[in-house]
N, C-alpha and C positions, 0 to 999 in steps of 0.2 A: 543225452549222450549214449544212452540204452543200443537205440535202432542204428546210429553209426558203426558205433564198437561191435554188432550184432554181426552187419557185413564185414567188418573186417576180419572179424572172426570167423565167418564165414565164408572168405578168401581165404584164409591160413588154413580151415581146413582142407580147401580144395585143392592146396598147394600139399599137403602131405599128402595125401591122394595120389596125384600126379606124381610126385617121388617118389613112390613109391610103387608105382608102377614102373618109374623108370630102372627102380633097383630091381625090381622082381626078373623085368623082361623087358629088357633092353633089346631086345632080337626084335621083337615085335613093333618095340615103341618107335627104334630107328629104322626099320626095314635092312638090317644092314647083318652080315658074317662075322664082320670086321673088329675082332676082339680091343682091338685100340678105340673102338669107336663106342663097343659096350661099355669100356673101363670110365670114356667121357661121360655117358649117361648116366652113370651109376651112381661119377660124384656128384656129378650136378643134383640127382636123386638124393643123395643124401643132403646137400644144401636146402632142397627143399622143404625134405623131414624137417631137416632142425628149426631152419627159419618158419614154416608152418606151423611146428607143435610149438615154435616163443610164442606165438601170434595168439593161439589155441588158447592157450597153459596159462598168459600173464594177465595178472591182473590187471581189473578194466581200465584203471589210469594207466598201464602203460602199452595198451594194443595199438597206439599209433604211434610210438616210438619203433615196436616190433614191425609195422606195416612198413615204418620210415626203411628200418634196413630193408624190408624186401624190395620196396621200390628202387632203393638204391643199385642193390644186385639185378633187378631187374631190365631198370636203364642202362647198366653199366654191360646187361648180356647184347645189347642193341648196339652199343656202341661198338663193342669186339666184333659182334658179328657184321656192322656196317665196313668197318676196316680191313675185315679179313678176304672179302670181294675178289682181291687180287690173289690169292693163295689157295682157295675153296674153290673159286667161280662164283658167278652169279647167283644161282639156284641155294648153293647150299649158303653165301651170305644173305642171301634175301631171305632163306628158312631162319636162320639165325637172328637174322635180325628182327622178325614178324613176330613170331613166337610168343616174345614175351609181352606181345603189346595189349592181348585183354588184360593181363594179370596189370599190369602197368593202369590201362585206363582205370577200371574198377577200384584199383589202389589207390590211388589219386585222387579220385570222386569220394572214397571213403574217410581216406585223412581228410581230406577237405569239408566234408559233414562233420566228423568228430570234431575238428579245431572250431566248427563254426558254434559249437553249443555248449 
């Protein structure tokens, strides 16, 4: 269970990484002015601090229950972002909805090593 929980932990870190870019600098992350749009990244940023440092932090029996909620929010950004097509456009549901698909595969592959062992 060592080298599963190893990547998943190593997805959780990648994820606070990434939120934390997005709270830092959100001008950059999004290419955008649009303070409404910084305020979006920010939390998301911070959902990903939190959810990445559970991942990080919890002890090794429970990094695939932590991995379980990221995948959750993860699929659950895909699905918002498929829906919203009509309101966004194309471009910016199809960014939304891409986005989260390594952290999703990886995820995925990951519980599914940890449960197998």
């Amino acid at each position: 269970m060592t080298a599963a929980t190893d990547g998943i932990r190593g997805l959780g870190a990648l994820r606070v990484a990434v939120g934390a870019a997005m709270l830092a600098t959100p001008r950059l992350i999004g290419r955008s002015d649009d303070p409404s749009f910084h305020l979006l990244l920010r939390t998301v940023g911070v959902r990903d601090v939190v959810i990445g440092a559970g991942t990080v932090l919890a002890p090794r029996a429970q990094t695939v229950r932590w991995a379980s909620a990221a995948l959750a929010s993860d699929l659950s950004d895909m699905v918002v972002g498929a829906t919203a097509v009509r309101t966004v456009g194309w471009r910016g549901g199809l960014v939304a909805t891409l986005a989260p698909v390594p952290f999703v595969a990886v995820g995925m592959a990951g519980i599914r090593r940890a449960r197998r062992r």
